[in-house]
C-alpha positions in Angstrom: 0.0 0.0 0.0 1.0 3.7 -0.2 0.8 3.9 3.2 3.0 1.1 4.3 5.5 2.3 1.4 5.3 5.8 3.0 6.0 4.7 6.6 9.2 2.7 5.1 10.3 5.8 3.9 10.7 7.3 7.1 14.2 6.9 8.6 14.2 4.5 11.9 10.7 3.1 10.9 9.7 -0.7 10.0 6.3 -0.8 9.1 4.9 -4.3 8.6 2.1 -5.6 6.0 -1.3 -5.9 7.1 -4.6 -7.1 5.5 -6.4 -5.4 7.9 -7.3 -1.6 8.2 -4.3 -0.9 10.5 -0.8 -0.8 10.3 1.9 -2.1 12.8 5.2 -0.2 12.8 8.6 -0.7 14.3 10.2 2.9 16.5 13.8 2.8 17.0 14.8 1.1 20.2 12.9 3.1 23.4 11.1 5.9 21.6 7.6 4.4 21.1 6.3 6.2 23.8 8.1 9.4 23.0 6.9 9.4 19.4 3.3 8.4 20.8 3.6 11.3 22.4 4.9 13.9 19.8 2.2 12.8 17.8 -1.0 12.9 19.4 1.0 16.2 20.3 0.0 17.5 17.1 -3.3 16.1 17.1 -3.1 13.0 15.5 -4.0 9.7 17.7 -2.5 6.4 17.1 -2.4 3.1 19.6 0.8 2.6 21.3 1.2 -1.0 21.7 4.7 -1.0 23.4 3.5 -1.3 26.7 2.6 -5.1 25.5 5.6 -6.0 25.2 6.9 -9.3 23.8 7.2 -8.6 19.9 4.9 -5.6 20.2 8.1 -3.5 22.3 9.0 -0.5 20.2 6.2 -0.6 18.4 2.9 1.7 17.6 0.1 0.9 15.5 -1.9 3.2 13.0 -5.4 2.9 11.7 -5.5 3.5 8.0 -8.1 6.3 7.1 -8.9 9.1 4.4 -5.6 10.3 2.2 -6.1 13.4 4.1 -5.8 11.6 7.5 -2.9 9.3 6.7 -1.1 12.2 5.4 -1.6 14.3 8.5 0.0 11.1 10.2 2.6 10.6 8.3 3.3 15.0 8.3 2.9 14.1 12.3 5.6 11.2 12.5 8.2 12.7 10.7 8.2 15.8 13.2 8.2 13.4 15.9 10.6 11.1 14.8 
């Protein structure tokens, strides 16, 4: 998908394939929470799954939506990154 290709793009990221409506993506070691933070910062709220842990550590989860809101994510997560 765009989106996953998008998220790829961004340095430190690991987005992973989905089939579902979401996407599960891969923070650099310790700043899930941090980036969590910086986004929904700038109005944009995703799910942090990190506090999971297991294989979900370091990792946040996005919902896939309009072009408009994916963008606005994607505008969010570089700042924050």
């Amino acid at each position: 998908s765009l989106m996953l290709s998008a998220l790829n793009s961004v340095e430190g990221i690991t987005a992973y394939d989905s089939a579902a409506n979401f996407i599960l993506f891969k923070t650099p070691e310790n700043q899930a929470s941090n980036i969590f933070e910086a986004i929904k910062a700038q109005g944009v709220l995703i799910k942090n799954v990190h506090p999971q842990g297991g294989l979900l550590t370091d990792c946040l989860r996005v919902t896939v939506g309009t072009p408009e809101e994916n963008q606005a994510f994607l505008n969010a997560l570089k700042v924050a990154v």
